[in-house]
C-alpha positions as CSV (number, residue, x, y, z in Angstrom):
1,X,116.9,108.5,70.0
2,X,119.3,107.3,72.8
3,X,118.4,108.1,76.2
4,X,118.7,106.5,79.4
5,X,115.6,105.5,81.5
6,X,116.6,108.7,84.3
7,X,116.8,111.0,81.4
8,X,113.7,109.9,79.8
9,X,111.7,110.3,83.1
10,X,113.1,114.1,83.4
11,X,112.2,114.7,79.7
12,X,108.3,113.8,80.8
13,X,108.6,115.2,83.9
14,X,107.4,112.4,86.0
15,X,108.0,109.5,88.4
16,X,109.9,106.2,87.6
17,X,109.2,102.8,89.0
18,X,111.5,100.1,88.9
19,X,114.9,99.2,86.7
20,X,117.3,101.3,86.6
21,X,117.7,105.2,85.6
22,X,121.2,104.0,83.7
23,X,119.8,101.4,81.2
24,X,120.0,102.8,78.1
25,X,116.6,102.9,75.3
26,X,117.4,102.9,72.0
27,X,113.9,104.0,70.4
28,X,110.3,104.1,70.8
29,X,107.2,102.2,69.6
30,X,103.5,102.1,69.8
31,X,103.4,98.8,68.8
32,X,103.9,95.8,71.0
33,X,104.5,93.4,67.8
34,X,107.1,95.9,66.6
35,X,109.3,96.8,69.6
36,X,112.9,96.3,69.3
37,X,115.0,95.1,71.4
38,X,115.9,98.1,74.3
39,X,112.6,100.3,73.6
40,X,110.7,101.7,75.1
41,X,107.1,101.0,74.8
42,X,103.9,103.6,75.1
43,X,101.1,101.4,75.1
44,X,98.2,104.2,73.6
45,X,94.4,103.8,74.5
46,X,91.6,104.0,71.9
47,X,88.0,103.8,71.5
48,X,88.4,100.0,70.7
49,X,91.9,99.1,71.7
50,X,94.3,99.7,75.0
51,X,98.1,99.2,74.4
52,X,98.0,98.3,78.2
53,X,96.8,95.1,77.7
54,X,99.6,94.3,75.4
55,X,102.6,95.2,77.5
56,X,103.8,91.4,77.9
57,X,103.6,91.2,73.9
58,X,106.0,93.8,73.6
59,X,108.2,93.0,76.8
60,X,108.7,89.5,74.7
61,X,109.6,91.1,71.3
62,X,112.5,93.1,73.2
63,X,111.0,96.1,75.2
64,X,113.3,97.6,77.7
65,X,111.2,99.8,79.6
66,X,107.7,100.7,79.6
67,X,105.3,104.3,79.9
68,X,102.5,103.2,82.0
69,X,99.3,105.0,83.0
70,X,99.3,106.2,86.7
71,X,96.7,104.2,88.6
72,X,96.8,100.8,86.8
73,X,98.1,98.0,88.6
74,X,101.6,96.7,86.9
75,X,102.0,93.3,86.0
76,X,103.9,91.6,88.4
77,X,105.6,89.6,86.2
78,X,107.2,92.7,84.7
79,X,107.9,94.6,87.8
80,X,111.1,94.2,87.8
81,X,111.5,96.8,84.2
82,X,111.5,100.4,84.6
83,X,107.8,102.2,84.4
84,X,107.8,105.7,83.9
85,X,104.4,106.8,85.4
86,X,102.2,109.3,83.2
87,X,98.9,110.7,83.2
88,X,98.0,109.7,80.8
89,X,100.4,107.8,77.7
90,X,99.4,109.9,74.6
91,X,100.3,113.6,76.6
92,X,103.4,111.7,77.9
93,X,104.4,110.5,74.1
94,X,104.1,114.2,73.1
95,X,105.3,115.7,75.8
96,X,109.2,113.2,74.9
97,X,108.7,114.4,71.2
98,X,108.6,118.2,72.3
99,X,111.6,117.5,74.8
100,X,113.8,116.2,72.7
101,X,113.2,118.4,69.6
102,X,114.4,121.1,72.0
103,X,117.5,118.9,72.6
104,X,118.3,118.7,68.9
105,X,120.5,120.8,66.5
106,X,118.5,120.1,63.6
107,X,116.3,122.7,62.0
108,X,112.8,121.7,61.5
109,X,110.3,122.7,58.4
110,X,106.5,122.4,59.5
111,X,104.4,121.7,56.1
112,X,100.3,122.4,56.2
113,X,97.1,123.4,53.8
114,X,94.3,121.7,52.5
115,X,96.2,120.2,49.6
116,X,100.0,119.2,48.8
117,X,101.0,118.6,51.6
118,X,102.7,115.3,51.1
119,X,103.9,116.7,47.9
120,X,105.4,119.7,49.2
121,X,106.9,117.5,52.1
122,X,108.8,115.0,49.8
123,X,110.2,118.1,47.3
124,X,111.5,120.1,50.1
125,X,113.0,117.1,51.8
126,X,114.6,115.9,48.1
127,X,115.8,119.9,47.7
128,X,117.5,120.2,50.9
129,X,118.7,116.0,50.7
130,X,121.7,117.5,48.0
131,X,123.5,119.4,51.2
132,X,122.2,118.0,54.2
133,X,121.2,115.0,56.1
134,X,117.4,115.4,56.3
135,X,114.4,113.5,58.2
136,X,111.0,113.8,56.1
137,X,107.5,112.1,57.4
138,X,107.1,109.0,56.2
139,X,103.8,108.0,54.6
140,X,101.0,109.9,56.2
141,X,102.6,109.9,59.5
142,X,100.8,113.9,60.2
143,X,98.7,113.9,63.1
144,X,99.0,113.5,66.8
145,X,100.7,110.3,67.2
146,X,102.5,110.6,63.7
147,X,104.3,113.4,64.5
148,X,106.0,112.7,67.7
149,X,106.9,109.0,66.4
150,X,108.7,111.1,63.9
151,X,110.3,113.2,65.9
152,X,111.4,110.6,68.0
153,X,113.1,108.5,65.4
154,X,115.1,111.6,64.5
155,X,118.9,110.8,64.7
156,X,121.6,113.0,66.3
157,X,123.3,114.1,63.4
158,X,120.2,114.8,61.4
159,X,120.8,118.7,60.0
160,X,117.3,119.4,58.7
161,X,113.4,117.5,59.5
162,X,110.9,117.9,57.1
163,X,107.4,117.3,59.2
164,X,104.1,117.2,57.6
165,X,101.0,118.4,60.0
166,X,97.9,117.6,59.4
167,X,94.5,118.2,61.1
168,X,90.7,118.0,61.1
169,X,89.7,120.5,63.4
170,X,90.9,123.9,65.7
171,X,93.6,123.0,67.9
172,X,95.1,120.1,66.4
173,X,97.9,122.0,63.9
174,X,98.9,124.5,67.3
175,X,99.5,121.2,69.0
176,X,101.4,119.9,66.4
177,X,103.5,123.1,65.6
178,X,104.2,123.4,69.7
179,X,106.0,120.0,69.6
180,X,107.6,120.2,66.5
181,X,108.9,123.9,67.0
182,X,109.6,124.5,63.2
183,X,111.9,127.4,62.2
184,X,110.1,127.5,59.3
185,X,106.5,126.8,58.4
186,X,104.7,126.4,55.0
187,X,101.7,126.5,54.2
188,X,100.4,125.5,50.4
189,X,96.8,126.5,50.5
190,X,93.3,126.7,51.7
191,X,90.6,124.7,50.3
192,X,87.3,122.9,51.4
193,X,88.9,120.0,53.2
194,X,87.0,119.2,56.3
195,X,84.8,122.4,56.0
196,X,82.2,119.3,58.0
197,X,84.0,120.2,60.9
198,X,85.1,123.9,60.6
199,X,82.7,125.6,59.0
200,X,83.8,128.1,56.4
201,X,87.5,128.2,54.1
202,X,87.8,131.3,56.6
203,X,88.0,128.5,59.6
204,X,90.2,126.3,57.6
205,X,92.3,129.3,57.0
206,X,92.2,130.1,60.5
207,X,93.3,126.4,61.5
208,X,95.8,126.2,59.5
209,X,97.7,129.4,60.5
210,X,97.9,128.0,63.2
211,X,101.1,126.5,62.8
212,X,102.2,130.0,63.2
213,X,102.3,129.3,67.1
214,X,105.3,127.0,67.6
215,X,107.4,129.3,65.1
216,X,110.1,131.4,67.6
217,X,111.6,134.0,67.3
218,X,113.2,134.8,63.5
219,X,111.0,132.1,62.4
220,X,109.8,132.4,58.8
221,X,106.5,131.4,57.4
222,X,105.9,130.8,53.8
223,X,102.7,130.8,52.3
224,X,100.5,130.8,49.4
225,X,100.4,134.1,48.5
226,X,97.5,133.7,45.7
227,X,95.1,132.9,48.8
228,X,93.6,136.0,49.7
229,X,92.0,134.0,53.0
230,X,95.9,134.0,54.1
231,X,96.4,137.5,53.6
232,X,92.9,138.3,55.5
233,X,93.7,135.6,58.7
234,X,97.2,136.7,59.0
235,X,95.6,140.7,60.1
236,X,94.0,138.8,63.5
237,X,96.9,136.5,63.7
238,X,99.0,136.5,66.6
239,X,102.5,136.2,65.3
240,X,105.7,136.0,67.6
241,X,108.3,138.5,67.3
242,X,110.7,138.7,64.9
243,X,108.6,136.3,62.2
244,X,109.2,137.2,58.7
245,X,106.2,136.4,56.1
246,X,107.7,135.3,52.8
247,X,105.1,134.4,49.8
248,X,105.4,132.1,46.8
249,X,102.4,130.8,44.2
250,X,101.8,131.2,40.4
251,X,101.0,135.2,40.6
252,X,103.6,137.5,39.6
253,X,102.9,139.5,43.0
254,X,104.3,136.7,44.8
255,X,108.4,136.4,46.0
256,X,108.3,133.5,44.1
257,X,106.9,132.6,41.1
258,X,106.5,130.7,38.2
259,X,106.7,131.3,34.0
260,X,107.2,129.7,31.1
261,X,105.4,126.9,32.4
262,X,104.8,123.9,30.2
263,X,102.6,120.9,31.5
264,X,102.7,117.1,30.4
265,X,101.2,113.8,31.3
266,X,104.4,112.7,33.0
267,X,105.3,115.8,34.6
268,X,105.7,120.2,34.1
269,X,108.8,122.5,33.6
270,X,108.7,126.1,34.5
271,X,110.9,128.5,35.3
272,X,111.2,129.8,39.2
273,X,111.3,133.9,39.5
274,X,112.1,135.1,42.4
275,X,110.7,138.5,43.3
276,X,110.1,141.3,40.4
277,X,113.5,140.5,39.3
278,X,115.1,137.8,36.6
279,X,116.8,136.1,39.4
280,X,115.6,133.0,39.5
281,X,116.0,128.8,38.1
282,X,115.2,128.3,34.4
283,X,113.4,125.4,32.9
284,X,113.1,123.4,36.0
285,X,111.3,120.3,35.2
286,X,109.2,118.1,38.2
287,X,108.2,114.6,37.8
288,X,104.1,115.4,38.4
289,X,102.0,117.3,36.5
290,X,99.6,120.3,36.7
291,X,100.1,123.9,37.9
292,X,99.0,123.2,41.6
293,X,102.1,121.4,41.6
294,X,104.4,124.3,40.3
295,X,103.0,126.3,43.5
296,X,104.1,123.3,45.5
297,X,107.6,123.3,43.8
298,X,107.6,126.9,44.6
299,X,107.0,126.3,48.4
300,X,110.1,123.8,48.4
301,X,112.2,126.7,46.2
302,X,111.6,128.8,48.7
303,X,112.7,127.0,51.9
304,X,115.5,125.2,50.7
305,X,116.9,129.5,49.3
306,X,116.1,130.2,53.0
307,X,118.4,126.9,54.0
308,X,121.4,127.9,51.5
309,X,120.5,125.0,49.1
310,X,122.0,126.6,45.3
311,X,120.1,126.3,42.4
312,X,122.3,124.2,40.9
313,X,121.3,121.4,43.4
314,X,117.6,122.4,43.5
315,X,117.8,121.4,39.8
316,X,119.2,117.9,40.8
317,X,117.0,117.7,43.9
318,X,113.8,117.4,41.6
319,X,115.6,115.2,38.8
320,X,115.7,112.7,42.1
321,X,112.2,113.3,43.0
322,X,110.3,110.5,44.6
323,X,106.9,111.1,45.3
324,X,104.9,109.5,47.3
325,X,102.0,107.1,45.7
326,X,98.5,108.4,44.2
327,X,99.2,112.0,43.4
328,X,98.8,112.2,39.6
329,X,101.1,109.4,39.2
330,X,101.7,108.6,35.9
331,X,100.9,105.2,34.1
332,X,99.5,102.9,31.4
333,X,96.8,100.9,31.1
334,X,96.5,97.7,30.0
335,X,96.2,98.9,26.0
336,X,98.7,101.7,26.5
337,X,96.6,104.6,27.1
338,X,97.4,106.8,29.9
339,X,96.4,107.3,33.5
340,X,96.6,109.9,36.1
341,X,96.0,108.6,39.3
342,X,95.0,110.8,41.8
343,X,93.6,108.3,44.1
344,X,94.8,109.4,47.4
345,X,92.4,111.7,48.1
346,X,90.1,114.6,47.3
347,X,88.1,117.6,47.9
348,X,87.0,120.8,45.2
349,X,90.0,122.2,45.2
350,X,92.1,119.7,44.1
351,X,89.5,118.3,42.0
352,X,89.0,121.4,40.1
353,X,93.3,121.8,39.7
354,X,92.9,117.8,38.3
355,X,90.4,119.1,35.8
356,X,92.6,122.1,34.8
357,X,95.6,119.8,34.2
358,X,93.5,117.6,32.2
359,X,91.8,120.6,30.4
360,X,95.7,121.4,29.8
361,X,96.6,118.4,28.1
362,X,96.3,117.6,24.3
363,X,97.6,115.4,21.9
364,X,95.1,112.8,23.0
365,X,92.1,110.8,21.3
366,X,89.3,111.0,24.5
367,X,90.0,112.5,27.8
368,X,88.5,110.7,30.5
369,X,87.6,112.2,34.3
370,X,86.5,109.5,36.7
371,X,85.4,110.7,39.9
372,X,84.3,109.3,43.4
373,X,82.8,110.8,46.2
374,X,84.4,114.2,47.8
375,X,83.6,113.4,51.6
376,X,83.3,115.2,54.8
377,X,82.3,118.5,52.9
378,X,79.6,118.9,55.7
379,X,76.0,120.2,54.5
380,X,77.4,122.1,51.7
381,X,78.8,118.8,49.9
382,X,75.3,118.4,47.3
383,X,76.5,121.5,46.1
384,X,79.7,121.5,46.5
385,X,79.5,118.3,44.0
386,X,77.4,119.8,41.8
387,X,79.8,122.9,41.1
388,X,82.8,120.2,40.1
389,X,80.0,118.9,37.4
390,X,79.1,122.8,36.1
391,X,83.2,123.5,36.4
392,X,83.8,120.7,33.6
393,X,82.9,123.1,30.6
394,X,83.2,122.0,26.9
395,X,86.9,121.7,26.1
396,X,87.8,120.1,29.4
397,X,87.2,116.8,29.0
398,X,85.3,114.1,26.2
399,X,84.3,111.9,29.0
400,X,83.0,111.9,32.4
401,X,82.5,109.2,34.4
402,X,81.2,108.9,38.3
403,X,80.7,106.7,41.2
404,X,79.3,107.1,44.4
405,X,75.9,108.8,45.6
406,X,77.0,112.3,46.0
407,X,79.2,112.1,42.5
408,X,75.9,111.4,40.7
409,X,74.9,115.1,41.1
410,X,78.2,115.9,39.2
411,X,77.7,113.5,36.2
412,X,74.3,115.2,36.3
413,X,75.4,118.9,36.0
414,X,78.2,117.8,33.6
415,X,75.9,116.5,31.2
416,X,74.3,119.6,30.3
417,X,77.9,121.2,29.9
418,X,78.9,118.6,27.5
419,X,75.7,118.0,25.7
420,X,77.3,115.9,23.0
421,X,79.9,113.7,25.5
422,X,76.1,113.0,27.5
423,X,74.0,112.4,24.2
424,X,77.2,109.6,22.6
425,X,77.3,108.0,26.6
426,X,80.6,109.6,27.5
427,X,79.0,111.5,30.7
428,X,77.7,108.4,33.2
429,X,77.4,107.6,36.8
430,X,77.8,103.9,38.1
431,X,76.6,103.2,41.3
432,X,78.6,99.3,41.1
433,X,82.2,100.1,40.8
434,X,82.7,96.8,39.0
435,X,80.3,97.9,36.0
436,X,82.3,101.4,35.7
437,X,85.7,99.6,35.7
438,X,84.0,97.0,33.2
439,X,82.7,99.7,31.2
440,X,85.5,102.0,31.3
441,X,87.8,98.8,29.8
442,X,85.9,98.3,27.2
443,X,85.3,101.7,25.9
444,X,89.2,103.1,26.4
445,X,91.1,103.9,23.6
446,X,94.6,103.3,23.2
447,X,95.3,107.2,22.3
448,X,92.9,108.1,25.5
449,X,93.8,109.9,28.9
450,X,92.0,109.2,31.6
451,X,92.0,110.9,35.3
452,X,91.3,109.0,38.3
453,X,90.4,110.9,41.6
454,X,88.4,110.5,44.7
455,X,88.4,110.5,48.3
456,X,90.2,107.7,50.4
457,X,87.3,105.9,51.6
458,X,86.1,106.1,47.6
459,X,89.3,103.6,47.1
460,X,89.1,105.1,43.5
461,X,93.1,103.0,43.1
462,X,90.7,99.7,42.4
463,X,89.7,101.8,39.2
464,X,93.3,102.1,38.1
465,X,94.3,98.5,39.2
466,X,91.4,97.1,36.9
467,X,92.8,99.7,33.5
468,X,96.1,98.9,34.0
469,X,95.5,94.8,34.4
470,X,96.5,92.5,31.2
């Protein structure tokens, strides 16, 4: 963004000190090792850190002008640099996101749910890339400081953002959907993601329709329509006039949906229907596999039909399709055999949609699931493991493999659903990562498949990195 100092002030709605209101910034950043030269710089406050105390830093590396706390004494070495005085610097950061979205032409697609998300975000951003100029979240930039650094990078000329919103408790997605204002919100499903701190799938449901609150008027929100939690929460949902509720997922019921589906280690085709018609996208073909990701696909269809795109280009949109790392990514271990890592995170749902890709799969000698610890599942999580053990029936897998404390309750229920995997050593549960890495090396096949998954603090990538070492 390009704004000058005056401007920014009025955006916030507060009281500048010093400089000039004509200098001209030409960006924003957290970061006082990272400011460019004529930024301006929000110094944020933490439990163990305050940006405050690194204002000279980032005046050095080329900070123009600085958002400062009211009530803190400025540095009088730097009083000659316009201050723009704020409550308090996080508010004020979100407060210049929300302002300048409203500035903007640019059309702006909110993306929530339990799982997908960043899958969703980077289809519907490579969709509508083949006719407009589009601004997607980078990384896992989701949450209350990701999103308005986002928004706030967000050229002029930009036609379409694509903004991923994520959350861990009530509040945080209406916060995020209020400053983004989306004109279209997604939402890819509900599963037991953070159920430690909101209860029920109900409450997730609940949080995440949320992002129904920052949708105005003819806004449209697109939702999983297999999720009957959606359907129920939407009944005592307030909705702003004039929304329209448009569903896609792998049920014919849906707007869109899916046939013909065909799933591989390296990615799935299917063909997109829309409605109870034969309008639709044959043999579209994505580079991930597994039906959870055909819904996804179908989320991305949808909005970029709503934005014009043609189906010619959707086509071409997923032939450049560029996911972002750790979500089923295809590769090959060090013998050739093939892995499926998953690694970014997990929780039930997406473990059990692993499982059902891997159950999915043939043509291979031994299929391997390696598993870490689901966390933050709250009091239900024993059980909650324990059901991902039962859920791997005979037929699903050869070989099941755990780490972590909790995951030893589901190597423990999956050996009495594969009695013969557990009695030949092919259902175990390491409680050193190294010895399950070692193990797993030794006993892989080249003709073998094996799955890695796990939560982010499991770090279940160091599995892959050790398979796929020479």
């Amino acid at each position: 963004m390009k704004r000058t100092v005056g401007q920014l002030a009025s955006m916030c709605g507060v009281a500048r000190k010093g400089g000039r209101p004509e200098d001209m910034i030409s960006g924003i950043m957290t970061d006082s090792r990272l400011a460019g030269s004529g930024e301006l710089f929000v110094p944020l406050v933490g439990d163990r850190f305050d940006g405050h105390d690194y204002v000279e830093q980032a005046v050095a590396s080329g900070a123009k002008a600085i958002m400062w706390q009211r009530g803190r004494e400025i540095p009088a070495a730097l009083a000659h640099l316009p201050f723009l005085l704020v409550k308090d610097t996080l508010e004020g950061l979100q407060t210049l996101a929300a302002a300048y979205r409203s500035e903007l032409m640019a059309r702006v697609i909110g993306i929530t749910g339990s799982n997908g998300k960043t899958t969703t975000k980077d289809m519907t951003a490579a969709l509508l890339g083949t006719q407009y100029t589009v601004l997607k979240t980078e990384g896992n930039l989701n949450n209350h400081i990701g999103l308005p650094l986002t928004i706030l990078k967000m050229d002029e000329d930009t036609e379409v953002a694509v903004l991923e919103m994520g959350m861990s408790g009530f509040g945080e997605i209406e916060l995020l959907t209020k400053i983004a204002q989306p004109d279209v919100a997604i939402i890819t499903n509900i599963g037991e993601a953070h159920m430690l701190q909101l209860g029920s799938r109900s409450g997730i449901a609940k949080a995440k329709l949320e992002i129904t609150a920052g949708l105005g008027e003819g806004g449209i929100l697109l939702f999983n329509g297999d999720e009957p939690l959606l359907h129920e929460g939407l009944k005592s949902t307030y909705l702003p006039e004039g929304i329209t509720l448009r569903t896609f997922g792998l049920d014919r019921g849906n707007e869109w949906s899916a046939d013909h589906i065909a799933l591989e280690p390296d990615g799935s085709t299917f063909s997109a229907r829309y409605k109870d018609t034969d309008t639709g996208m044959e043999k579209l073909h994505i580079s991930t596999p597994g039906r959870h990701n055909i819904s996804n696909a179908l989320a991305a269809i949808a909005a970029a039909r709503v934005f014009g795109v043609k189906a010619e280009n959707i086509a071409l949109g997923f032939q450049g399709l560029k996911l972002t790392g750790m979500r089923i990514e295809p590769s090959k271990a060090y013998n050739g055999a093939t892995i499926l890592n998953d690694a970014y995170n997990a929780n039930p749902t997406a473990v059990r949609a692993a499982i059902d890709l891997v159950s999915g799969l043939g043509g291979f000698g031994r299929r391997w699931i390696v598993l870490g610890d689901m966390l933050d599942l709250g009091p239900e999580e024993a059980s909650l493991h324990r059901e991902i053990g039962e859920y791997i029936s005979e037929g699903k897998a050869e070989a099941v493999i755990t780490f972590g404390p909790l995951s030893a309750l589901t190597s423990e229920a999956a050996a009495s659903q594969l009695p013969q995997a557990a009695e030949a050593g092919y259902v175990r549960h390491f409680e050193d990562k190294q010895e399950l890495m070692n193990w797993v090396r030794e006993q892989l096949q080249p003709e073998d498949l094996v799955l890695v998954k796990g939560s982010r603090g499991m770090q279940m990538e160091q599995v892959v990195q050790a398979l796929e070492k020479r």
